[in-house]
C-alpha positions as CSV (number, residue, x, y, z in Angstrom):
1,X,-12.0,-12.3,14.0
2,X,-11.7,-15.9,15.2
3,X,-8.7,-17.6,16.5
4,X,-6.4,-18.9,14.2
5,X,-5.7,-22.0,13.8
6,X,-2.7,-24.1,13.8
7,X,-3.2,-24.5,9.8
8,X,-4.0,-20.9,9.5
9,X,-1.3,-18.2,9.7
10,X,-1.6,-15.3,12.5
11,X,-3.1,-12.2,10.2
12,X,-0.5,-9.6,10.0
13,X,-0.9,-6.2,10.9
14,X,-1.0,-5.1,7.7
15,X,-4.2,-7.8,7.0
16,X,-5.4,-6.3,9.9
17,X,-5.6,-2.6,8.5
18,X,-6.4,-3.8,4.8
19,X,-9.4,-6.1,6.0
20,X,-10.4,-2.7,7.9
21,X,-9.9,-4.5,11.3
22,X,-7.2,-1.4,12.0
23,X,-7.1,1.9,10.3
24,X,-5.1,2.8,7.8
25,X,-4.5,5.8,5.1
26,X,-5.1,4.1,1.7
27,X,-4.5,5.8,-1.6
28,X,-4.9,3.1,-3.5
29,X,-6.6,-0.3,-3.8
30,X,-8.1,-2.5,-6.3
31,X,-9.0,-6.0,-5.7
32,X,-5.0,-7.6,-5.6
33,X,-2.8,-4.8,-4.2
34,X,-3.0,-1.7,-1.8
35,X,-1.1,1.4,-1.6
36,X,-0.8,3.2,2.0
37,X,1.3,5.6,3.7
38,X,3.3,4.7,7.4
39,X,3.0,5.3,10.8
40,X,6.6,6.4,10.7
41,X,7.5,7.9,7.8
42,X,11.0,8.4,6.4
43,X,10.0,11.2,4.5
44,X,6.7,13.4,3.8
45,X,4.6,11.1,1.4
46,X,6.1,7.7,2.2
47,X,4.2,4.8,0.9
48,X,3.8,0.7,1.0
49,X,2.8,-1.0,-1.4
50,X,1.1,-4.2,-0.1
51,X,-0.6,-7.2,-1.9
52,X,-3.3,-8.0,-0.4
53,X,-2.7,-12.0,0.2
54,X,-0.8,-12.0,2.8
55,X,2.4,-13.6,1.6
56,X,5.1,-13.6,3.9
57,X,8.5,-13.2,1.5
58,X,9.2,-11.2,-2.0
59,X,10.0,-14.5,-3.9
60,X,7.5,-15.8,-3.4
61,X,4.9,-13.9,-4.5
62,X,3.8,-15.0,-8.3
63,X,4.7,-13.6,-10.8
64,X,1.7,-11.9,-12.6
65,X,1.2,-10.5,-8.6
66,X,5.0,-9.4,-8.5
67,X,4.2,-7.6,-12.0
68,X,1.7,-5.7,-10.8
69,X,3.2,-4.9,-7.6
70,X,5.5,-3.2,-9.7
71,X,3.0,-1.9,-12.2
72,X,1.2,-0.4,-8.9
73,X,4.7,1.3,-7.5
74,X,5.6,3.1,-10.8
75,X,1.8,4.7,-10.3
76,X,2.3,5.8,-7.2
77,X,6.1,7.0,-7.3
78,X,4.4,9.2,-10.2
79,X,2.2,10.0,-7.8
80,X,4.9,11.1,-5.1
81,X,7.1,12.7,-8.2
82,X,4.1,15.5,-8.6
83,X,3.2,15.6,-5.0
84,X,6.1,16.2,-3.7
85,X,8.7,17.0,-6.6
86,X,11.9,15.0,-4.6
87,X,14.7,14.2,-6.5
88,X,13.8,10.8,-7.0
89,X,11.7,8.1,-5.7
90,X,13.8,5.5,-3.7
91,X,12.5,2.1,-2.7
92,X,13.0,-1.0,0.2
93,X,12.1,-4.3,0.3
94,X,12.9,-5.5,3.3
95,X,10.1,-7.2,5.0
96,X,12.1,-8.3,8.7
97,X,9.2,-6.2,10.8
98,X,6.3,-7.5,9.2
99,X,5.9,-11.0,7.9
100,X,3.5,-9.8,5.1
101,X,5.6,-8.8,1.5
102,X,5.6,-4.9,0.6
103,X,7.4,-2.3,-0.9
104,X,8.3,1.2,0.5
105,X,8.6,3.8,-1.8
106,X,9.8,7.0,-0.4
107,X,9.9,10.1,-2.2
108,X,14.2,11.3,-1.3
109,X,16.7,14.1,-2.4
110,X,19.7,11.9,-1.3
111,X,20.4,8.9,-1.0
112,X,21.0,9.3,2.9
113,X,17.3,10.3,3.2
114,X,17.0,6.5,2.7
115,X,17.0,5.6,6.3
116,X,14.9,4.2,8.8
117,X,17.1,6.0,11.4
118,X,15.4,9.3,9.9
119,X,11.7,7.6,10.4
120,X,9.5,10.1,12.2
121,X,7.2,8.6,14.8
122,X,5.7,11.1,15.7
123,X,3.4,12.4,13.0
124,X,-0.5,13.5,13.3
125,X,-3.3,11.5,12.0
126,X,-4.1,14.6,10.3
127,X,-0.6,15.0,9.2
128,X,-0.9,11.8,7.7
129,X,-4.7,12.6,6.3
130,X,-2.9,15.6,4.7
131,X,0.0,13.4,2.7
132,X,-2.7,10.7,2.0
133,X,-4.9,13.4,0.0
134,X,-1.7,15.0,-1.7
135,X,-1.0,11.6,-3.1
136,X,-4.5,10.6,-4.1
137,X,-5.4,13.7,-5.8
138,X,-2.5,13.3,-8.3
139,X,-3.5,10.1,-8.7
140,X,-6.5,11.4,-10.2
141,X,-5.4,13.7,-12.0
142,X,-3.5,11.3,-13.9
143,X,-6.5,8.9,-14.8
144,X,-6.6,6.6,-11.6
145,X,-9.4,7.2,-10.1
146,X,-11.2,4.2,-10.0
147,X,-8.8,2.7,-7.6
148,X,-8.6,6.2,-5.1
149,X,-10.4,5.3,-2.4
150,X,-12.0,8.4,-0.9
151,X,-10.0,8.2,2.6
């Protein structure tokens, strides 16, 4: 990857892992918007859901993008509903540790289970592998394949 310019903003790390530069679990991607899971997870089967310009804040994203951010989400807390059968599927904007817009959509019991303080840094790859594949294959199931990627 070249140097940026001063023109050019600094690729963010989540640019960095959808561009493939940096790996990522995906479980969902078509050509505008991707879904992947954490590092740190609040809870099992926590996912972001990214566009994939990098755009910095949530207002500013346009609005046919915004829409199917949101489209996007509703398919993948469906997703999380049958994978992991929480209560319900809570969700953050918040955007201060990554200058790149996305939405976290964490499958929770209570509303207290909507914390970064309960945020587990230390989960497996294969832990993570494991969620990813929970989450993909009920997107399948429910008529989503073509935008599953296979890992």
């Amino acid at each position: 990857m070249n140097e940026p310019d001063s023109n050019t903003a600094v690729p963010s790390i989540f640019t960095r892992i959808i561009s493939g530069e940096l790996p990522g679990h995906f479980v969902y991607r078509d050509d505008r918007v991707v879904a992947m899971l954490t590092i740190a997870p609040i809870r099992p089967g926590h996912v972001m859901v990214v566009p994939i310009d990098q755009i910095d804040h949530w207002t500013d994203v346009p609005a046919d993008l915004w829409a199917h951010v949101s489209e996007v989400s509703r398919i993948i807390g469906k997703a999380q509903m049958a994978a992991f059968n929480p209560a319900r599927i809570g969700t953050m904007i918040l955007g201060m540790e990554v200058p790149h817009c996305h939405i976290h959509l964490v499958p929770i019991d209570h509303e207290s289970d909507l914390s970064f303080a309960n945020a587990d840094n230390n989960v497996s790859q294969e832990q993570l592998a494991d969620v990813a594949e929970q989450i993909r294959s009920q997107l399948r199931s429910a008529g989503h394949a073509a935008v599953v990627p296979e890992s």
